[in-house]
N, C-alpha and C positions, 0 to 999 in steps of 0.2 A: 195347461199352465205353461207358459211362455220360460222356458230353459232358465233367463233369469231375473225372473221375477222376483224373486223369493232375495236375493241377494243385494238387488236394485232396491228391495222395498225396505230391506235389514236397515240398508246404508241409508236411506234419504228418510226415516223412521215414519213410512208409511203400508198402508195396507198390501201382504200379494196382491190380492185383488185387482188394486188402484194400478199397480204396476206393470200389471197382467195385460190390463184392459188398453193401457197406452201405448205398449210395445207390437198389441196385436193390430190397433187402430194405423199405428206407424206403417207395421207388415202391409198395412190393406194401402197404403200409397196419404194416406189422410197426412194435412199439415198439422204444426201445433195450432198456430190460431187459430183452425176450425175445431180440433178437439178442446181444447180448454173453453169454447166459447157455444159448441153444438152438440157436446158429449159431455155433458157435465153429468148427467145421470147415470154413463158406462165410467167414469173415472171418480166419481167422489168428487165432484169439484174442484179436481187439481188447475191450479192457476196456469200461466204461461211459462214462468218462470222453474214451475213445479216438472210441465211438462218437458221442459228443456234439460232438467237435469237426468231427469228417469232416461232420455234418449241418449246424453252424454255417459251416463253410469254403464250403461250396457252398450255402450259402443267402447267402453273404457276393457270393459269382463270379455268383451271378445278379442282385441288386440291381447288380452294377457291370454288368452287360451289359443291363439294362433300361434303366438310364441312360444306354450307349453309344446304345441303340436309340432313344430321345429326342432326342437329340444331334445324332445322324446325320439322324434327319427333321427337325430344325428345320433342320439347315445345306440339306441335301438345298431342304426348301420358300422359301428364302433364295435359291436359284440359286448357292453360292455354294462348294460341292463341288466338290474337286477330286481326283487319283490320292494326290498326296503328306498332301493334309488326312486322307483316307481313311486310308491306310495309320499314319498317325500315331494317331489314334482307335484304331484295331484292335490297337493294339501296348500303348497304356494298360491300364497295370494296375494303378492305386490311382485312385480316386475323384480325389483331387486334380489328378494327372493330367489326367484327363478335361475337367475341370470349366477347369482353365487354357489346354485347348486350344480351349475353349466361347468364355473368355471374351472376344473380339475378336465373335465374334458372337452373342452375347447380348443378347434384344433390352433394350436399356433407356435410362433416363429420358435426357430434354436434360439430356448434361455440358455441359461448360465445353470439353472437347475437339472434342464434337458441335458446338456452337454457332461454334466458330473455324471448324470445317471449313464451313460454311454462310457463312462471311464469303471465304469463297474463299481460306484462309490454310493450307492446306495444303501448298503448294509451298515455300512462304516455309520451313515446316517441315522438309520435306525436305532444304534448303536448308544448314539449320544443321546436321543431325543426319549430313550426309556429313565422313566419315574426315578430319582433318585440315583442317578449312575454314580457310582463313586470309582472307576477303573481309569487309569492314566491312557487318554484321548493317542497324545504320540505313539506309546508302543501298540496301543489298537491300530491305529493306525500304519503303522509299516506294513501289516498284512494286506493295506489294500492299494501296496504299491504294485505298480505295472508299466509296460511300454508306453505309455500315455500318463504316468504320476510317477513325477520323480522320486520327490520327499514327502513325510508325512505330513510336512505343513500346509503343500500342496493338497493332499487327500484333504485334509481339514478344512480349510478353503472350501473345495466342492462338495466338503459333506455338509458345510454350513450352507451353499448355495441352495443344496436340495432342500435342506430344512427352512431356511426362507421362503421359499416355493410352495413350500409343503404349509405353512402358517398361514401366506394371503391368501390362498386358497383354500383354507379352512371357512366351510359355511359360519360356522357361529362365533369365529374373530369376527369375522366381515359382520356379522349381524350385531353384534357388541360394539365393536368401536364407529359402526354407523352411530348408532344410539348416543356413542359419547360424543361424537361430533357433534348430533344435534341437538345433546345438552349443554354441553361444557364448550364448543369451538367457537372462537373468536376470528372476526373479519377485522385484519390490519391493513394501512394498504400505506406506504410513502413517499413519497413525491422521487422519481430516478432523477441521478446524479446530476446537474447540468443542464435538464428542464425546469428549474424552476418558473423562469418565464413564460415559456408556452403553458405551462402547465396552470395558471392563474386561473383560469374556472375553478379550477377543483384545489383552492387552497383551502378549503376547511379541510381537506382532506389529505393533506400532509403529512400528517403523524395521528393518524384515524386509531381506534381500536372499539369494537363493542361487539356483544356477543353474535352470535348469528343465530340466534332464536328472538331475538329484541329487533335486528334490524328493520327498519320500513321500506317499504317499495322505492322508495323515490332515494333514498340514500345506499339503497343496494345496486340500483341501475346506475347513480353516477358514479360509484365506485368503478360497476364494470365497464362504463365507458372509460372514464379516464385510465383499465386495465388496458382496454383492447385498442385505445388511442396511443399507448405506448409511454404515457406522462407518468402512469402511478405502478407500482409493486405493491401485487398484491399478495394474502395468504389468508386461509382459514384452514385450525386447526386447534385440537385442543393441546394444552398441558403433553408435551413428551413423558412424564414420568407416569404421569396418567394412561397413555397407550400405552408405556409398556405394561404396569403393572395390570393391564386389561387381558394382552396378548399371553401373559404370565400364567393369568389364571385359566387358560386353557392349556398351555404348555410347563409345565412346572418344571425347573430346572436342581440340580440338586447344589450343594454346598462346593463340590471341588471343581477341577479343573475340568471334568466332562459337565460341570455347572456353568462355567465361563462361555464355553465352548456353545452353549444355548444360550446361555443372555446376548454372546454376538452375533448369534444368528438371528435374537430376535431382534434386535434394533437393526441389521441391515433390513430384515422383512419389514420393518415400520417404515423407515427411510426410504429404504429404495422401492420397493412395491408396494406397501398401503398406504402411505402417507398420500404419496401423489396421485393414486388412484383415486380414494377417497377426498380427497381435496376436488379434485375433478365434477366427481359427482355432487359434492355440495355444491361447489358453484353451480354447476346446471340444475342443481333442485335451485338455490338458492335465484336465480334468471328465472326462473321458471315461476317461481311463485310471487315474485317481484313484477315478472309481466302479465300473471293474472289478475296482481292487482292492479295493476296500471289499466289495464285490460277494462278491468271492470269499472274503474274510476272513469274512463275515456267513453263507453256506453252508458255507463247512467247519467252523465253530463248531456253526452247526444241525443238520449232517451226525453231527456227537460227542454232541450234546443227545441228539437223536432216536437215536442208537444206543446211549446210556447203560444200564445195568446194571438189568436187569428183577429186582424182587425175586422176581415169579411168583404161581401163586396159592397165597396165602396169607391169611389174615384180618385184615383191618387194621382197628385204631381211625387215624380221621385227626382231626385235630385243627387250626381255625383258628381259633390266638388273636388275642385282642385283650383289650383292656381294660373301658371303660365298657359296653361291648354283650357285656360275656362271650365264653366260648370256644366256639365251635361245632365239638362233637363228634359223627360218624357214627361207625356200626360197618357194614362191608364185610364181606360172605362171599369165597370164592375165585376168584369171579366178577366181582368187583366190585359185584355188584348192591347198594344201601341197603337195611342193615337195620333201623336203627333212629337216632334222634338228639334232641340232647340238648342244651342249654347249662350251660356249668357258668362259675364265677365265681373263678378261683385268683386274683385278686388286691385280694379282699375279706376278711377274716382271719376275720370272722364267717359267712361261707361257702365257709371253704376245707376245714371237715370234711364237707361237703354233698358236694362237689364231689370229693373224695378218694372217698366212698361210693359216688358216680354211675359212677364210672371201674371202683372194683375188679367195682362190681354190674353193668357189661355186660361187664366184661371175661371174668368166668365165663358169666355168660347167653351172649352170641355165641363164646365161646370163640376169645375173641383170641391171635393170636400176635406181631404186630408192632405197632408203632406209628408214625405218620406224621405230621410233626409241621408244618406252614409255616413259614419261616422272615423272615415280616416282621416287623411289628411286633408284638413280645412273645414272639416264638418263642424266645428262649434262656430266659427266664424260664421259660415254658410248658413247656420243656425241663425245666427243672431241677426243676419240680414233679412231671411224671411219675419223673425219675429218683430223688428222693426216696422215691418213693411204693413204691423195691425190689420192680419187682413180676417180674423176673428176666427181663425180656424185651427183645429188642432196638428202639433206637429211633432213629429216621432222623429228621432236618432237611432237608425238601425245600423247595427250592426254591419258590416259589411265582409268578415271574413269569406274569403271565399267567392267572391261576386267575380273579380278577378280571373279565378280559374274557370269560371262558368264562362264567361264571356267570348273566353279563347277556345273554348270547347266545341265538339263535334257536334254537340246538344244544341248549342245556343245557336252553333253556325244553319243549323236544320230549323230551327225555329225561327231564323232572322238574316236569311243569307244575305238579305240587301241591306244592312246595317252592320254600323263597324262596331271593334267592343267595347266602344265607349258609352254606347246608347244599349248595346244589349247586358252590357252592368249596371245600368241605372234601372231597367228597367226590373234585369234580376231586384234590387233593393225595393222596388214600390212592391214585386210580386212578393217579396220575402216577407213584406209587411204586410199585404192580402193574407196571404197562408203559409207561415215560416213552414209545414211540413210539403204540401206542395211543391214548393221552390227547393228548400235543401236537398231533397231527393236527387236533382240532378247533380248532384258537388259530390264530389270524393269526399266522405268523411273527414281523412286527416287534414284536408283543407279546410275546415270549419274552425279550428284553432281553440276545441276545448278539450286534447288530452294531457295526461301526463308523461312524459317522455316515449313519445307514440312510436320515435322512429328508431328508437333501441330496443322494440318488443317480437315477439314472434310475429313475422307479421302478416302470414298463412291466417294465423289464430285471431289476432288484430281483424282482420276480413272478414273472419267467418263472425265474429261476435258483431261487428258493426254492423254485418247484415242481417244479422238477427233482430238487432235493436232495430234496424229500421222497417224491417217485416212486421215487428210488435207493434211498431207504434201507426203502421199506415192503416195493419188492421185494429186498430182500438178505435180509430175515428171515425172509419170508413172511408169510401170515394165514391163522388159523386159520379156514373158512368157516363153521364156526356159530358161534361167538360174535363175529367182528369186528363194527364198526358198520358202518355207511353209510358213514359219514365215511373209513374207513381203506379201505374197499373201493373207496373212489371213486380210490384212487391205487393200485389191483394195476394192471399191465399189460393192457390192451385192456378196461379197465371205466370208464364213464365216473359221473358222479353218478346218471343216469336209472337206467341199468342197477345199480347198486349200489342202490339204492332197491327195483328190484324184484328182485334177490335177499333182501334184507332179509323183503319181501314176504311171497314165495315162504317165506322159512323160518317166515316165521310161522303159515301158513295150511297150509301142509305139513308141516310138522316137519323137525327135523335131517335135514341133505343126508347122506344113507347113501355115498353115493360120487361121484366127479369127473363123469360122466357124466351124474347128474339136471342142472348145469349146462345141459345144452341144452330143458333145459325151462323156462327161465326164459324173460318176455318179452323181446325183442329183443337176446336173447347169441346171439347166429349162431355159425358153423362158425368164422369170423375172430376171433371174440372169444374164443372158446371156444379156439383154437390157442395167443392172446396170453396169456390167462391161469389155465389149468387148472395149470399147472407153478407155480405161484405162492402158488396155494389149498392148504391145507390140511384134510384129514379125518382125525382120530387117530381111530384104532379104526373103520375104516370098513369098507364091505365087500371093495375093494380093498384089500391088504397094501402098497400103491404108494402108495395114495394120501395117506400120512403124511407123503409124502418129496416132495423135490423132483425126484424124476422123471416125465420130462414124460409123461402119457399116451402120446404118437405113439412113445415107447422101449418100454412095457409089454410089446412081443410079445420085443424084445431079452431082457430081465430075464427073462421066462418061457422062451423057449430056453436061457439059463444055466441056470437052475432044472434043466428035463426035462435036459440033457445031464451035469449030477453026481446027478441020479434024487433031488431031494430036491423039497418044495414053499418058496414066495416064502417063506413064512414062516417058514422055515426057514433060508433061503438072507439075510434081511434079516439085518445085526449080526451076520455072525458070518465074523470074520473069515479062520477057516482055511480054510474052504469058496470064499470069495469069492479067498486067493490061491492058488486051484488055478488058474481061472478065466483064460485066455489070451483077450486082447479083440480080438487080430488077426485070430481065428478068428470073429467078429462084426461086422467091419468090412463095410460096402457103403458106393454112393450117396449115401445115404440119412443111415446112423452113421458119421461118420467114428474116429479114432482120440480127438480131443481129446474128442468128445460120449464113448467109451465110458469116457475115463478119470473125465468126471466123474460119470458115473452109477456105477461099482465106488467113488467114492469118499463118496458120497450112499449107498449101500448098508453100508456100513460105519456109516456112523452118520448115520441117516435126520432128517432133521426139526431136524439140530440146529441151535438160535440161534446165531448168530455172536455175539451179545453175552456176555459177563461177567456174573456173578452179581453183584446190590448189596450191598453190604456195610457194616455200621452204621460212624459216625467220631465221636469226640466232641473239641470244642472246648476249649481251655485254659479255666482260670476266669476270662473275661476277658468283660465284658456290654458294655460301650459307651466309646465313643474315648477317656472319661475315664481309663480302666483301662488301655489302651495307655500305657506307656511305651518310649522310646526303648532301643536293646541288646537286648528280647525278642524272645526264641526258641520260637516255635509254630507247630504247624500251622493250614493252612489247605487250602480247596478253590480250585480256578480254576474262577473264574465265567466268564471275560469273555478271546479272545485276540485282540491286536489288533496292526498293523503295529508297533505302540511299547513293544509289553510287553506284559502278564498281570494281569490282575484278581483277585485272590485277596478268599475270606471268610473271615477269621479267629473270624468269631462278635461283630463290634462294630456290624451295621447298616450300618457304610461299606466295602464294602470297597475293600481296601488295592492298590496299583499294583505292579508288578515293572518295573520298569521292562528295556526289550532288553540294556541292558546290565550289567543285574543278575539275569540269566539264566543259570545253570551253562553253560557251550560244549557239555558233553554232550547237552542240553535242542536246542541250535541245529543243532548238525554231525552229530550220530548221527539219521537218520531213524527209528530203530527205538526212538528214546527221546523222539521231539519231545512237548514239553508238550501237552496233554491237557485237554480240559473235562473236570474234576469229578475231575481229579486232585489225589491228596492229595500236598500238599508241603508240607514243613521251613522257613517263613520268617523272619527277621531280621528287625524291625521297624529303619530305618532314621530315619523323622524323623515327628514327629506333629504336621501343623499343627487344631490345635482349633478354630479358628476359620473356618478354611474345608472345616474335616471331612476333610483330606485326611490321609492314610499312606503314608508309602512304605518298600516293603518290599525284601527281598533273597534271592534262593534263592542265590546262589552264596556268599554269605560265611555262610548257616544250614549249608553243607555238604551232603553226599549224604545223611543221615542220613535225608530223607523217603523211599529208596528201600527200607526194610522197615517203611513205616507201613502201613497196610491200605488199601484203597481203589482202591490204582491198578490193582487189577485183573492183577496177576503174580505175586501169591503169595496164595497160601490163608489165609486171617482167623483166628489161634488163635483156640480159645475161650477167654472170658476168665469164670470162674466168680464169679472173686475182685473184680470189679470191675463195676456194676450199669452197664448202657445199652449195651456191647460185644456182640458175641457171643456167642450162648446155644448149644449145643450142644441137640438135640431132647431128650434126657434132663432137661437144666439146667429147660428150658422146662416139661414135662409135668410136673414136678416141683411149681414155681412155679404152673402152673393147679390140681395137686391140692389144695396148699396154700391155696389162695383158694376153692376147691369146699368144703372144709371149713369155713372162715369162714363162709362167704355164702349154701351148702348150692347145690344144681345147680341 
């Protein structure tokens, strides 16, 4: 059993067992996405997220037991270990803990406490600190005058210093009034003398107070920027009368003057030493826990991005408008590869019949099907010139976050060095709209523009979880091995950038990978990598009938005994489901296949290869262009751009988008799991209040009603065709119809 299994499994309230079996798999070099996805029978089915914690917990149990092991040798080389210090150390179980039982013997600088003890005022200390003293403090104290204390007010003084010393280093103050802090302490913060000005972002937060057990993520971090931007004073702390009488009740003071003589020494110990200390440490818990949830608000956002609705391959014109510099138009084949491109000028009058000509004459030449359109500045405009131009075909507004950073990237410049980044951002936006996971892969996360306060978090921590999310989600879909990039390859299980690099290689100088197995001829994919991630790759139409699917090579010999015992071939036996529920998987179980791996492989043979994602589907915007056009009481749709601990980010089509605020969220949105709001989900908003001047909107799903639940988009019901209405959905018919029509014009 795996040292801590048993502790990992306490905490995330699962089996040792399940604990055991993941920490061991880890030992052996195995990723998560291949054990939550190829070891479901050595772990109980623990999911990805499952398995992410179990390796987080016990990477958490060995930092505290490394630092037990410091601890221990520093007291150990101190001389100053004892049976009960031991045993106290060994029983710590939070860092803090530890760290409080340190702190008496931690070596450090000349106190004020150090310095009294050097005056021989120690005793004097003692003196007062015993149970009920009722002896006159001064005349004790003259005994412990010396060439270093002059008067006994002096001694008193440093015997209080000691005794302040002697309190914040007391384990079980420290453990106590941690606990009161984080029941009872309050985060104030307001506005320093003389910035009010500067300080205008953060005027709700001028005369702030609320508990710091209540605070939310997003009102914790703008406090601590506006702390550490220099605009706001801050403080958390509870009730002073409250610490004392906490510190009290480990040091009881008696009724007289050797009484007095502890109550000020206890308030300097609160004041000078534990207040600020503790204070310290709350804020750092309190950033801490404010940027894991940001943290985690900023990856599940990326998680819905990166799994958004592939339109596929199909032929795309992309298009990134702009103004004074023209539109920059490419035409995409099924591939995405660039075909051809083009600038054209729609908001010139004198070259807007140019510009209509340019559009219809690639649209027959490359035999366009879709349209992709960006959505910054001038994209509704840009919009509405295609939709003008009825050429019956469907048209998409994407997104463009981040196209920008790609464009000027090392990435794009490698994929496109003979094009400038006007065209390798357009083209990014048609590829975005081919396979939003494909394409974002190459972008820096925080360039994709869906966290919450991203660049005031850990951002070490920020990294490591964004790469997690994007590990998760390349392997949920798969990759197709001959066309992925580098880039996307770099994130299948057990491939690193090198190795993804020389696959790439290899396909070039070799040609398309015929089946799973040439993998081991690649440089440096070993037997390990090759186990991590063959179930991941994808080969359509390969020489293997398996190899489409997500079944892992090391099952291939299972699937062929199914096969030879109904006397039929794989290919035969793939998709087809009366055959496959003949098929008893108990009679297939060993060692080796447990029951959970055979159900998911009958269930991958039914319907091999398929995306988990949802089909993209066109949406178009009310006639509404810019915040001037919003009016208060309107009723339109919009997409969710943005989810955050305080509400919803919705784009109505105005350049700003609009807020939802948490509590103008339907409850079904909140309480139903199986409905929660959604990036890129289309809903029904109420425009609530339009400030023009600081560009803000606020919006409403719950008073717009349910009515966005049969809008198209969200992905749970099928997209009518709409013949009668240009930029909707084209049925294939509608479309071929529309290309013939324009073949005729323009001639092939």
């Amino acid at each position: 059993m795996h040292p801590y299994a048993a502790a990992v499994a306490a905490k995330l309230n699962i089996r040792p067992a399940q604990a055991d079996s993941v920490l061991q798999l880890l030992e052996e070099g195995a990723t998560i996405p291949f054990i939550s996805r190829y070891r479901k029978d050595r772990t109980g089915a623990l999911d990805e997220v499952q398995v992410q914690q179990v390796q987080d917990e016990a990477k958490g149990l060995k930092d505290l037991d490394d630092r037990r092991a410091v601890i221990i040798k520093s007291i150990n080389e101190q001389g100053k270990m004892t049976p009960e210090l031991q045993a106290k150390l060994d029983k710590a179980e939070a860092l803090s803990t530890l760290e409080d039982i340190y702190l008496p013997y931690k070596p450090k600088r000349k106190t004020k406490g150090l310095m009294a003890r050097e005056k021989g005022l120690e005793p004097l200390a003692l003196w007062l600190m015993e149970p009920g003293q009722q002896g006159d403090p001064l005349e004790q104290a003259k005994g412990s005058l010396n060439e270093q204390v002059a008067t006994p007010e002096e001694a008193l003084q440093g015997a209080r210093d000691i005794i302040a010393e002697n309190i914040s280093e007391d384990a079980s103050v420290r453990a106590d009034l941690r606990r009161l802090f984080e029941r009872e302490g309050r985060v104030c913060s307001v506005v320093v003398e003389g910035k009010q000005e500067e300080a205008q972002k953060f005027r709700d937060y001028f005369e702030y107070d609320e508990p710091l057990h209540k605070i939310p993520s997003h009102r914790a971090l703008a406090v601590l920027r506006g702390f550490l931007e220099g605009v706001l004073r801050m403080s958390i702390e509870p009730e002073e009368g409250r610490a004392l009488e906490t510190i009290a009740k480990h040091h009881r003071s008696g009724g007289g003057a050797a009484g007095e003589q502890l109550r000020k020494a206890q308030r300097d110990a609160w004041k000078r030493l534990l207040q600020p200390g503790l204070e310290t440490e709350m804020r750092t818990g309190m950033k801490q826990k404010a940027d894991e949830e940001a943290i985690h608000v900023f990856a599940e956002n990326l998680r819905q991005l990166l799994l958004g609705s592939p339109l596929g391959q199909r032929r795309v014109m992309a298009l990134d408008p702009g103004y004074r510099t023209g539109c920059k138009l490419v035409c995409l084949d099924a591939q995405g590869e660039l075909l051809e491109n083009a600038v054209i000028y729609i908001h010139e009058k004198n070259r807007l019949q140019d510009a209509e000509h340019t559009v219809r004459r690639l649209v027959v030449h490359h035999q366009i099907e879709v349209f992709a359109i960006g959505d910054g500045t001038a994209g509704r405009e840009t919009e509405q010139f295609i939709r003008n131009m009825q050429l019956g075909m469907p048209i998409f507004l994407v997104n463009e976050d981040g196209a920008s950073v790609y464009s000027a990237s090392e990435t794009a410049r490698e994929e496109f060095p003979d094009q400038d980044v006007t065209v390798r951002g357009a083209v990014s936006i048609g590829r975005r709209l081919m396979d939003p996971l494909a394409e974002l892969v190459k972008i820096d996360p925080k360039s994709i523009g869906v966290g919450q306060y991203q660049h005031d978090v850990n951002q070490g921590r920020l990294r490591e979880k964004l790469d997690q999310t994007v590990v998760r989600c390349v392997n949920q879909v798969g990759v197709n091995l001959n066309t992925a990039s580098r880039h996307l390859l770099a994130y299948v299980s057990g491939i690193n950038s090198s190795i993804a690099s020389n696959i790439v290689a290899y396909r070039k100088e070799k040609g398309a990978f015929s089946d799973r197995s040439q993998l081991k001829q690649v440089p440096r994919l070993g037997e390990k990598a090759f186990e991590q991630a063959a179930g991941f790759l994808r080969i359509m139409n390969g020489a293997h009938p398996l190899d489409g699917s997500a079944v892992h090579p090391e099952a291939y010999g299972v699937v062929e005994r199914m096969a030879a015992d109904l006397g039929v071939g794989l290919a035969q036996l793939i998709g087809n489901e009366g055959l496959l529920g003949r098929i008893d998987p108990r009679k297939y179980a060993d060692e080796k296949v447990g029951a959970l791996t055979l159900a998911d492989i009958l269930k991958e043979l039914k319907k091999p290869g398929l995306d988990p994602r949802s089909e993209a589907r066109p949406f178009e915007y009310a006639a509404i262009f810019s915040i001037d056009d919003v009016q208060s009481g309107m009723v339109v749709p919009g997409i969710v751009t943005n989810l955050t601990r305080f509400g919803a980010f919705v784009d109505i089509g105005v350049k700003q988008d609009g807020l939802v605020h948490i509590s103008e969220i339907s409850r079904t949105y909140i309480s139903d799991p199986g409905e929660k709001l959604k990036l890129n989900d289309v809903v029904q908003v109420k425009v609530l209040e339009v400030d023009r001047v600081r560009k803000r909107i606020a919006l409403s799903i719950k008073q717009a009603g349910e009515a966005h639940a049969d809008l198209p988009g969200r992905g749970k019901k099928p997209l009518t065709a709409r013949p009668d209405k240009p930029g909707l959905a084209r049925s294939e018919p509608d479309m071929k119809d529309a290309l013939a029509q324009l073949r005729k014009k323009f001639g092939k």
